[in-house]
C-alpha positions in Angstrom: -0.4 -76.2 99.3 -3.4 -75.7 101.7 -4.4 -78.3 104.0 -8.3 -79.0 104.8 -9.0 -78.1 108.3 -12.3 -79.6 109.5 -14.5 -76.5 111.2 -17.8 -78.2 111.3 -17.9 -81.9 111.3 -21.7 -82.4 110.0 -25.1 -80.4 109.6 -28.2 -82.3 109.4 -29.9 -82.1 106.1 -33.7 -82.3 107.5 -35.6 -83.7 104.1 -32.7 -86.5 103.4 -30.6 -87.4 106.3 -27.8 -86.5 104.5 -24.6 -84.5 106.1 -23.2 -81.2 105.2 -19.3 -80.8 105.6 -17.4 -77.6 105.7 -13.8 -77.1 105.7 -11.7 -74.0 105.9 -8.0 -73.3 104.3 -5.7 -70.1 104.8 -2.5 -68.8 104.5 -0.5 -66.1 106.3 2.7 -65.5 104.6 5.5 -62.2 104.6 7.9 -61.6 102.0 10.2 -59.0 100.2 9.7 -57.5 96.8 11.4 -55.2 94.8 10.1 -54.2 91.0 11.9 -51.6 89.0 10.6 -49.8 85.6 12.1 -48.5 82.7 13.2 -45.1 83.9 14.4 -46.7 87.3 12.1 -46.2 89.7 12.1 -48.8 92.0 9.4 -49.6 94.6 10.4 -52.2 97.4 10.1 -53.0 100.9 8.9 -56.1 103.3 5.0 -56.4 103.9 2.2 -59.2 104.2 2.4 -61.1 100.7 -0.5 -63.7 101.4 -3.0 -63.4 104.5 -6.8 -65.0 103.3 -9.1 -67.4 104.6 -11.5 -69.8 102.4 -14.4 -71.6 103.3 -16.1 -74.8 101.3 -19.0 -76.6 102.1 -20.4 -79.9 100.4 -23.5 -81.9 100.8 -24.8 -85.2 99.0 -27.8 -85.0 97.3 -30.4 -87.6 96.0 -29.2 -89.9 92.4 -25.8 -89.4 93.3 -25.4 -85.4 93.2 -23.6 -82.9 95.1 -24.2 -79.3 96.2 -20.9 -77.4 97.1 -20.4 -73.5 98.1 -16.8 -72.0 98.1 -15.7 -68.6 99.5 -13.0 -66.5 100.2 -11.5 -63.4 102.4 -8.8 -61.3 101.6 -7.5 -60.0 105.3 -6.1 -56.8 105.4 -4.1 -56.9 108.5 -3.8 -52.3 108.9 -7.6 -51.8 106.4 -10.4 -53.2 105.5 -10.8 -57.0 104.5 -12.2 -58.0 101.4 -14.2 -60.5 99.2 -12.0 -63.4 96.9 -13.4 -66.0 95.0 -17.1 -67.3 95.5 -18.6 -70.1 94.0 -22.0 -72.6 93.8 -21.8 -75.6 92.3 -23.8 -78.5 91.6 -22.5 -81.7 90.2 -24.5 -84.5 88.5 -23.4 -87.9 88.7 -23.1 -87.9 85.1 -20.6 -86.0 85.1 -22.6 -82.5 84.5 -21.9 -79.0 86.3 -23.5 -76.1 86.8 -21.1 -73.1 88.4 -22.4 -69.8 89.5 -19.4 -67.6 90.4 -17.5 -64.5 91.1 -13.9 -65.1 91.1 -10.6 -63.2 90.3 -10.3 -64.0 86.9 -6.7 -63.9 85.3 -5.1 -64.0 81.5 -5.4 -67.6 80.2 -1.7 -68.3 80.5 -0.8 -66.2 83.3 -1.4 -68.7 86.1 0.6 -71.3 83.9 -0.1 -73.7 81.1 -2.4 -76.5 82.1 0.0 -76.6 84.8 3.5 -75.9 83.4 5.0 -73.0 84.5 6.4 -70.7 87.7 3.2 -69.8 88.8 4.3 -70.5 93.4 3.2 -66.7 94.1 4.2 -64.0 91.3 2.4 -64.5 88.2 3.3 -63.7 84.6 1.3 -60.3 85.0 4.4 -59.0 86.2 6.1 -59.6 82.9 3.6 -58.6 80.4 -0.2 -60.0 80.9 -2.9 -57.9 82.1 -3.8 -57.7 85.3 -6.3 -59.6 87.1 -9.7 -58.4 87.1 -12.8 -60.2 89.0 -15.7 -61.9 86.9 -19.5 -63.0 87.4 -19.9 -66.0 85.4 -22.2 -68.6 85.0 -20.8 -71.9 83.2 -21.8 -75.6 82.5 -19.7 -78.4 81.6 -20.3 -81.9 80.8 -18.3 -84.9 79.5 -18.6 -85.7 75.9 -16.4 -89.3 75.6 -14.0 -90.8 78.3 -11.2 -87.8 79.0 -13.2 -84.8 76.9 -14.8 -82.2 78.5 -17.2 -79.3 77.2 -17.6 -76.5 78.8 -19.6 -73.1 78.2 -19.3 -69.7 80.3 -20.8 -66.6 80.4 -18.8 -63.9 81.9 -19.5 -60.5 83.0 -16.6 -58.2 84.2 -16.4 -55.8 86.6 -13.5 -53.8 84.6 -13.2 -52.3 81.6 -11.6 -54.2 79.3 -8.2 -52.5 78.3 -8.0 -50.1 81.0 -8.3 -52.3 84.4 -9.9 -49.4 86.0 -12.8 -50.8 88.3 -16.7 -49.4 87.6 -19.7 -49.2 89.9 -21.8 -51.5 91.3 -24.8 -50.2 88.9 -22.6 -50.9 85.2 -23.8 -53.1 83.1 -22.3 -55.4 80.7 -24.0 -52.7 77.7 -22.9 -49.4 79.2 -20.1 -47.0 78.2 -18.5 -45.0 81.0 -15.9 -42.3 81.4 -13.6 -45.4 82.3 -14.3 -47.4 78.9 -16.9 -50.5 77.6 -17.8 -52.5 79.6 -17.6 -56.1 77.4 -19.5 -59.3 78.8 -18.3 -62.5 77.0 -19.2 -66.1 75.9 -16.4 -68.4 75.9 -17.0 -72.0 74.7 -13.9 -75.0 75.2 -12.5 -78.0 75.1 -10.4 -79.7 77.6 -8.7 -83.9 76.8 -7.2 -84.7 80.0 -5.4 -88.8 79.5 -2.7 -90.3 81.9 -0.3 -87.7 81.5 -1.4 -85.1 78.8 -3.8 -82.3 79.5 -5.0 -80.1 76.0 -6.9 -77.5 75.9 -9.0 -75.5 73.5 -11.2 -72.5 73.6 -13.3 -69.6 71.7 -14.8 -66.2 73.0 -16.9 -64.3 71.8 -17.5 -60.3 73.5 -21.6 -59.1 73.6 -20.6 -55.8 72.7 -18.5 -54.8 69.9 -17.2 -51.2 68.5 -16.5 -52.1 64.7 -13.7 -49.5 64.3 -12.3 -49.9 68.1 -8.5 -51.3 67.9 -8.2 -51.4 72.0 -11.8 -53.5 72.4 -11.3 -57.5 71.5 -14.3 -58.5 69.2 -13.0 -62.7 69.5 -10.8 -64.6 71.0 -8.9 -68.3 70.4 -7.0 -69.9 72.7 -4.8 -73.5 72.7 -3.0 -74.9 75.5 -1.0 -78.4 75.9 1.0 -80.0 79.0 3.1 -83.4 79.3 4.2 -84.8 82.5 7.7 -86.4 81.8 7.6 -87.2 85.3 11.3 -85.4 85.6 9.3 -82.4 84.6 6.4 -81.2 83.0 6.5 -79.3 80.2 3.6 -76.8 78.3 2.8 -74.7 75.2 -0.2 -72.4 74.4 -1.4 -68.8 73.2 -3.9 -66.5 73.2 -4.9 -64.7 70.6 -6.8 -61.7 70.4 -8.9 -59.8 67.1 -10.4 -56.0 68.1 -13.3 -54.7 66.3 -10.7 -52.8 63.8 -9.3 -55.9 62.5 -5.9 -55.8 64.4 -4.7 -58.6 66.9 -2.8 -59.5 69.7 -1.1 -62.9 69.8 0.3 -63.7 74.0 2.2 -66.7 73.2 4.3 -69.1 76.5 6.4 -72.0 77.1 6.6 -73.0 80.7 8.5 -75.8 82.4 7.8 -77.4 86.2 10.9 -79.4 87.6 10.0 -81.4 90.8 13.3 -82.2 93.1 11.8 -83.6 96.3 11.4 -80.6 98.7 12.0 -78.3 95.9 10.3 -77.2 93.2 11.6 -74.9 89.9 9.8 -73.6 87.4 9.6 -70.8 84.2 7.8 -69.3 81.4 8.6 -67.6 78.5 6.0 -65.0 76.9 6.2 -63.4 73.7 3.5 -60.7 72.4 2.9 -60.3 69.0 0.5 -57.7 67.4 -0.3 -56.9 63.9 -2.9 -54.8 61.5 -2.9 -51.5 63.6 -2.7 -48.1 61.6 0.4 -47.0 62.4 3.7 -49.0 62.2 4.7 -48.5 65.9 1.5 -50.3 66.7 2.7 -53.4 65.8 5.6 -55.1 67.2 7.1 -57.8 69.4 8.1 -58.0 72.6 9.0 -60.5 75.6 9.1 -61.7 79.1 10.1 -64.1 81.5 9.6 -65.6 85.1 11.4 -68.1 86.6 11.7 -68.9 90.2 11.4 -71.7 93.2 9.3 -73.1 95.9 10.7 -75.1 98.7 8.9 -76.9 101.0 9.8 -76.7 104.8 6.9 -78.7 106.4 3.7 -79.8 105.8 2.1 -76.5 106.0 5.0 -73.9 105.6 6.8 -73.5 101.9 9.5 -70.7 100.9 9.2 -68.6 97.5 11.9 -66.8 95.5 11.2 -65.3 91.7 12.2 -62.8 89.7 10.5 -61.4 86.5 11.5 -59.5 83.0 9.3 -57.9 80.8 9.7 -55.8 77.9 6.4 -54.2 78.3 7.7 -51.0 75.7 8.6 -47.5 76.4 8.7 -46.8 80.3 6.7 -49.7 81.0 10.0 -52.6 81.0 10.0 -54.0 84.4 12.2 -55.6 86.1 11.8 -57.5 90.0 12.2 -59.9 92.2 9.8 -61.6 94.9 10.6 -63.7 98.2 8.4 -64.9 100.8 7.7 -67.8 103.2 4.1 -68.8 103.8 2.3 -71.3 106.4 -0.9 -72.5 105.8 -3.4 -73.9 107.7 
């Protein structure tokens, strides 16, 4: 929903003439949100749901190629501000990329399913995903045949995986702290994008492994699929997850996008799965849902309204509801 605002209209490249262009996007936006657990406690109140600013800048190269830096502030409006996503990219005229980034990463269906889904400000993390943890990576990705796309990332978190507790600046993708393993993690995929379908496909593999660890993922697979009925578009995928002990974790979603001129709906549906642990309440399946609205006032100012279910087990069921407006610039 951002709109390009032009904040420097060219810088002289000296050794090829050629101009640099940089652009800037934000939003400001206040809302209302109430989320309620299990045992009833319920946090709520108004507050600043969206307030960032993100800068890109492009520039031509020689042979057709293009050098591109992105990044982002978070602005606390009563604290301190922070870093979002940053990125460096340079695209071939083939067709080849190479990305060097630090980004707030996010479960592979979370953010909706190539596209299908409820994703206007809530995500699915609210209803049973994990939440969102930021990554270094380094990936390159180059087309194979017309519409097919290979792609191969090396990640390194910044978060235990498992516990979403954050570790210093000095941890390393080998080193156990008090606060778990730290996993880095090689992801290889696939992505057929023609007229209106959009498939994906995916493998990970984690550089450290404990053999008898059933909380630390050993692999990962991962299959996603979207159609644009025009009416709506429509999506399926899952993500499953094998831990060093043998056990798995299967997050499975449906998710639906209905455009109606200023309006637009949306919902997924998540089911978790897991099997293979020791103990019998290890395994067991449970579900989640979010489904909510955006609706457009101007060019630059949209409404949000969700709400969110998740059986999450024990005192972890949640419950809430999100509404907000946001203008962007």
């Amino acid at each position: 929903m951002m709109k390009k605002t032009l904040v420097a209209l060219a810088a002289v490249a000296v050794t090829s003439g050629a101009f640099a262009q940089a652009t800037m996007t934000g939003a400001v936006g206040f809302g209302f949100e109430s989320d309620t657990t299990s045992t009833n406690v319920t946090t709520s109140g108004f507050g600043v749901e969206a307030a960032k600013i993100v800068f890109d800048v492009s520039e031509p190269l020689d042979g057709g190629a293009k050098l591109s830096a992105n990044f982002g502030i978070s602005v606390n409006p009563r604290g301190t501000s922070s870093g979002r996503d940053f990125s460096l990219t340079y695209a071939a005229a083939n067709g080849l990329k190479l990305v060097g980034s630090t980004t707030e990463g996010g479960d592979y269906l979370t953010n909706g399913i190539a596209g299908a889904g409820a994703d206007f400000e809530a995500d699915m993390s609210y209803s049973g995903m994990v939440s969102k943890t930021s990554n270094d990576a380094v990936s390159v990705s180059f087309p194979l045949v017309e519409g097919l796309t290979l792609k191969i990332t090396h990640q390194e978190p910044d978060y235990a995986i498992g516990t979403g507790s954050a570790q210093a600046a000095t941890t390393t993708a080998t080193t156990t702290t008090a606060a778990g393993l730290i996993q880095g993690h090689n992801t290889g995929s696939l992505t057929y994008k023609a007229g209106q379908l959009v498939a994906d496909v995916g493998y990970r593999n984690y550089t450290r492994q404990e053999s008898s660890s059933t909380v630390y993922v050993a692999s990962k697979t991962r299959a996603s699929v979207s159609y644009d009925l025009g009416v709506a578009k429509v999506g399926i995928g899952f993500d499953a997850n094998t831990y060093g002990y043998g056990n798995t974790k299967t997050n499975s979603a449906a998710g639906i996008t209905i455009p109606l001129g200023n309006l637009t709906l949306g919902g997924q549906i998540l089911n978790i799965q897991t099997s293979g642990n020791a103990t019998a309440s290890g395994n067991y399946t449970r579900q989640g849902g979010i489904f909510g609205g955006m609706y457009t006032l101007s060019k630059r100012t949209y409404m949000t309204a969700q709400t969110w279910s998740g059986d999450l087990g024990g005192t972890y069921n949640d419950t809430g509801y999100l509404v907000s407006v946001i203008s962007t610039f």
